[in-house]
C-alpha positions as CSV (number, residue, x, y, z in Angstrom):
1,X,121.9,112.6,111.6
2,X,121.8,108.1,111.4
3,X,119.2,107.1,112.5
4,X,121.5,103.6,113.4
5,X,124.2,102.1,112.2
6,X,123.1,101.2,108.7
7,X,125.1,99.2,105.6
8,X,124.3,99.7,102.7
9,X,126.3,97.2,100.7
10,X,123.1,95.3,99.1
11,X,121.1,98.7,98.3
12,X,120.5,99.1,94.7
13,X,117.7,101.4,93.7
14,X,116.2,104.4,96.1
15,X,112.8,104.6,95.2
16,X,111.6,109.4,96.0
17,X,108.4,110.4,97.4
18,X,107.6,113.4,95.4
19,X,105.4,116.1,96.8
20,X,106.8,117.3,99.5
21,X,109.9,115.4,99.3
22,X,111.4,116.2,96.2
23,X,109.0,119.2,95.0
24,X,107.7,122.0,97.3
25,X,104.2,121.9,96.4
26,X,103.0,124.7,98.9
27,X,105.3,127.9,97.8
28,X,104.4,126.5,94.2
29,X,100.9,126.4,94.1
30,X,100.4,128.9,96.3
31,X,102.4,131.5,93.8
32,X,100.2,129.9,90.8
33,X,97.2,130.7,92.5
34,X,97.9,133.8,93.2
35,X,98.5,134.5,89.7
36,X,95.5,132.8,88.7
37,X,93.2,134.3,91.4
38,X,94.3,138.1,92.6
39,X,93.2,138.7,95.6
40,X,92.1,135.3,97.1
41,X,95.2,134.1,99.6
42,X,97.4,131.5,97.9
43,X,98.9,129.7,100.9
44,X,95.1,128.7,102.0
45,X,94.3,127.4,98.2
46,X,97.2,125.1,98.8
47,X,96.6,123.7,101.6
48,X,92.7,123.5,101.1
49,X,93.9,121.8,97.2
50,X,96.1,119.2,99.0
51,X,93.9,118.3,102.1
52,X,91.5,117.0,99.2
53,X,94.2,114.5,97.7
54,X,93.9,111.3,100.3
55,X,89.8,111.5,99.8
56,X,90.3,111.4,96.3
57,X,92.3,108.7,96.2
58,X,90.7,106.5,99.2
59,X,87.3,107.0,96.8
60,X,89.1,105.7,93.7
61,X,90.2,102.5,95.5
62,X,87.1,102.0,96.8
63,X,85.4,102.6,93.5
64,X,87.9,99.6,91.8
65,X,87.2,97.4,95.0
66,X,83.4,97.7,94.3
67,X,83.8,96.8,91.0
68,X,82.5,100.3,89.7
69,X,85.4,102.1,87.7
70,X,89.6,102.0,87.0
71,X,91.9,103.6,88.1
72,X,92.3,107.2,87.9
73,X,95.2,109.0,87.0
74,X,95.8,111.8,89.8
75,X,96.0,115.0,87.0
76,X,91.9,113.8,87.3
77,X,92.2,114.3,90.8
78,X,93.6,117.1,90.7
79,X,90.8,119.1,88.5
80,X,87.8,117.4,90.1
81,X,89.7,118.3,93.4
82,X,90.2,121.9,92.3
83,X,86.7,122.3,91.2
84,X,85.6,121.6,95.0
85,X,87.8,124.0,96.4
86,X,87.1,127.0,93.7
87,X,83.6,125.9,94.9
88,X,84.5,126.4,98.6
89,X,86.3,129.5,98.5
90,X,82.9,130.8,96.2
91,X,85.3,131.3,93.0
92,X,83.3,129.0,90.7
93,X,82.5,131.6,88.7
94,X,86.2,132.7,88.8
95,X,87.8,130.5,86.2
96,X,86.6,129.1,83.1
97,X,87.1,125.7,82.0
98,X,90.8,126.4,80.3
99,X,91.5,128.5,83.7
100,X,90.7,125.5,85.5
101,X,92.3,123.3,83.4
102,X,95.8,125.3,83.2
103,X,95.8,125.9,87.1
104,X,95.7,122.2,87.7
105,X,98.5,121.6,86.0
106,X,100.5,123.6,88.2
107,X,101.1,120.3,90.0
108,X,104.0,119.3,86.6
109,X,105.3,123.0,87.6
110,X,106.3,122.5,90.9
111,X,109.8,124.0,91.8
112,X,112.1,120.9,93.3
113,X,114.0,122.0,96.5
114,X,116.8,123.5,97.1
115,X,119.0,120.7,97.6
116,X,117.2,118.5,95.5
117,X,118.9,118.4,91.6
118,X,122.3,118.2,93.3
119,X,121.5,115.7,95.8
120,X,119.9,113.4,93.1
121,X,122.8,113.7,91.2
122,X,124.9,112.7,93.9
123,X,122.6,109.8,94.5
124,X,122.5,108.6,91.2
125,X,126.5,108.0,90.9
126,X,126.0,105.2,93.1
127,X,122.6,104.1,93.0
128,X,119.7,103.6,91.0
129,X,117.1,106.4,91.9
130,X,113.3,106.6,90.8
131,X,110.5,108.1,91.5
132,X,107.5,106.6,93.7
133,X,104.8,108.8,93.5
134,X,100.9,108.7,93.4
135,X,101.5,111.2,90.5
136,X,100.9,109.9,86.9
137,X,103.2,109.3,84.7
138,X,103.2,112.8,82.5
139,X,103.2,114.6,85.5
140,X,106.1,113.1,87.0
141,X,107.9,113.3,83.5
142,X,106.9,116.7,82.6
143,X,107.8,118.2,86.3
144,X,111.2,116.4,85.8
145,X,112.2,118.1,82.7
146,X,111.0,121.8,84.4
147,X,112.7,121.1,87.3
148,X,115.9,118.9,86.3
149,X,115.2,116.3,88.4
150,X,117.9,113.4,87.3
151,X,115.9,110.4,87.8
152,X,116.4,107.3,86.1
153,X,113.2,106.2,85.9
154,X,109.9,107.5,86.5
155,X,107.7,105.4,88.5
156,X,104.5,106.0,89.8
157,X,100.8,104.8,90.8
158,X,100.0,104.5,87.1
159,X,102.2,101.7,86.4
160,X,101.0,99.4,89.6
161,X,97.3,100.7,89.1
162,X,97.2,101.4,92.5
163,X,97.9,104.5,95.1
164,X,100.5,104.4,97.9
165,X,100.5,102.8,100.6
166,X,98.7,99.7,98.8
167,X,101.7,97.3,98.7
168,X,102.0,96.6,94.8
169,X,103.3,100.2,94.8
170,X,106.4,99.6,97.2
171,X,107.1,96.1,96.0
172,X,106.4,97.0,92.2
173,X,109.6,98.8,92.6
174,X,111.7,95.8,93.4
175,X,109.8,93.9,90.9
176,X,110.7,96.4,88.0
177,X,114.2,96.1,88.9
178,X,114.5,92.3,89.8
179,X,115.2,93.4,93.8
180,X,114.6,92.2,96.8
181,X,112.3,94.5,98.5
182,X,115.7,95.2,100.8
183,X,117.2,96.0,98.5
184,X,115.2,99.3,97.9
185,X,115.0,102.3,99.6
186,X,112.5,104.6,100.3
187,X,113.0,108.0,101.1
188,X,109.8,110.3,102.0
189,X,109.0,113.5,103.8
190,X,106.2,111.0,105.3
191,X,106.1,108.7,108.6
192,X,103.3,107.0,107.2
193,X,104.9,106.4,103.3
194,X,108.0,104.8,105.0
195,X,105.8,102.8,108.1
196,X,104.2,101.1,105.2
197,X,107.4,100.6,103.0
198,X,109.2,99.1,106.1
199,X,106.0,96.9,106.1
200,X,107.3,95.5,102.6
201,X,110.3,94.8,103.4
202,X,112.2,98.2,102.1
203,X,115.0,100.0,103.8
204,X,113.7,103.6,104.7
205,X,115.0,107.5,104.9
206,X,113.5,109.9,106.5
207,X,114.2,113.6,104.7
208,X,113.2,116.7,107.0
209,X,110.7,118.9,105.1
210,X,109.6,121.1,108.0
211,X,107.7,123.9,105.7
212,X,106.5,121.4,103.4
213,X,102.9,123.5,104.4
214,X,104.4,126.4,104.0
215,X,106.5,128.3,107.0
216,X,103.3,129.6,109.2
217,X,102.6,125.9,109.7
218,X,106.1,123.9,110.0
219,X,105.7,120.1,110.8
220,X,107.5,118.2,113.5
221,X,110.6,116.6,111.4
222,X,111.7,114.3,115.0
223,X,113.1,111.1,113.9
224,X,112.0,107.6,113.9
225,X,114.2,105.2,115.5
226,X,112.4,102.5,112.8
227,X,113.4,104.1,109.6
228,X,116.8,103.1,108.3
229,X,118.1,106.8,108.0
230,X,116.9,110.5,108.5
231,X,118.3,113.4,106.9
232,X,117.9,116.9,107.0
233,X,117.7,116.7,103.2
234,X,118.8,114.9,100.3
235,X,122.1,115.8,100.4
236,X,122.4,114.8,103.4
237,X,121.1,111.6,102.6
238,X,123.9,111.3,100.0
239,X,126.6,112.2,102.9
240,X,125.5,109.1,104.9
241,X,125.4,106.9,102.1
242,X,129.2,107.3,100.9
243,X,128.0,109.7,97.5
């Protein structure tokens, strides 16, 4: 569905959200939680696990701001964060430290959806596609070789030392490819990602991800008359840009 008429003679790169756009973080950690914890419900975990992520990352910043640490990469995150939700559930005792440490890394083992290698694939015949993710750089690389994912170039908060939606992360990407910010593209499973990318300057695509939290809570996917394009998924996306 086109959002409005749209050309797209002058893009060059398409910059992909990850989680949730690309990756489907809930039926993936939910499963390896499962498998890590019998018994305890999976599809809560995940959701618990990911509410902690903007916190973590809001702290971080305001850490650096403060002048009292650097960044963090967001595999840190991830096991501090799942140390507070083993604690909630009252698993502490659950896990052990190489537990802990192998269950947070089910974030690199994410499964990428359905339409997502293919799509890419299609994308990338025409255009340069990268990744834009708050995810460090191993993670993004290591989940990319699991899942297939054909990016060009893996991108991430690492490289601009700071998380999305500071702008260095959306204009780092036209920087690392001598763009204009219009020429770039966003595409996200996330009003706020792209509201803060049109804010830069980048072109924006919507991709529907309505079980991103898992089917018992689908989001409202309704588009945005301000983003560029919306698409029920990335193949989609390819369709309406000539791929």
């Amino acid at each position: 569905m086109r959002a409005a008429p749209f050309d797209a003679s002058d893009l060059r790169v398409i910059a992909f959200d990850v989680f949730g756009t690309v990756v489907d973080w809930h039926s993936g950690i939910s499963a390896e939680v499962a498998q890590a914890l019998p018994g305890v419900d999976g599809a809560s975990f995940a959701l618990a696990w990911r509410a902690g992520y903007q916190p973590a990352m809001k702290a971080v910043m305001e850490r650096i701001a403060a002048g009292e640490g650097g960044f963090t990469l967001l595999d840190e995150l991830h096991l501090s964060m799942l140390d507070h939700v083993l604690q909630d559930f009252g698993l502490s005792d659950r896990l052990d430290m190489a537990a802990r440490r192998h269950l947070s890394r089910a974030w690199h083992r994410l499964p990428a959806w359905p339409d997502a290698v293919e799509g890419l694939t299609r994308l990338k015949r025409k255009f340069t596609i990268c990744t834009l993710s708050n995810g460090n750089i191993g993670l993004l690389t290591e989940m990319a070789k699991r899942a297939g994912l054909p990016w060009d170039c893996v991108l991430s908060a690492e490289v601009f030392k700071a998380y999305k939606p500071d702008p260095r992360t959306y204009l780092g990407v036209a920087g690392v490819f001598d763009a204009t910010p219009g020429q770039v593209m966003l595409a996200a499973a996330h009003h706020d990602d792209l509201a803060a990318a049109r804010v830069c300057g980048l072109k924006t695509a919507y991709i529907e991800r309505p079980f991103e939290h898992g089917r018992a809570q689908p989001k409202d996917v309704s588009p945005n008359p301000e983003n560029s394009l919306h698409a029920r998924d990335i193949g989609e996306l390819a369709d309406l840009l000539g791929c």
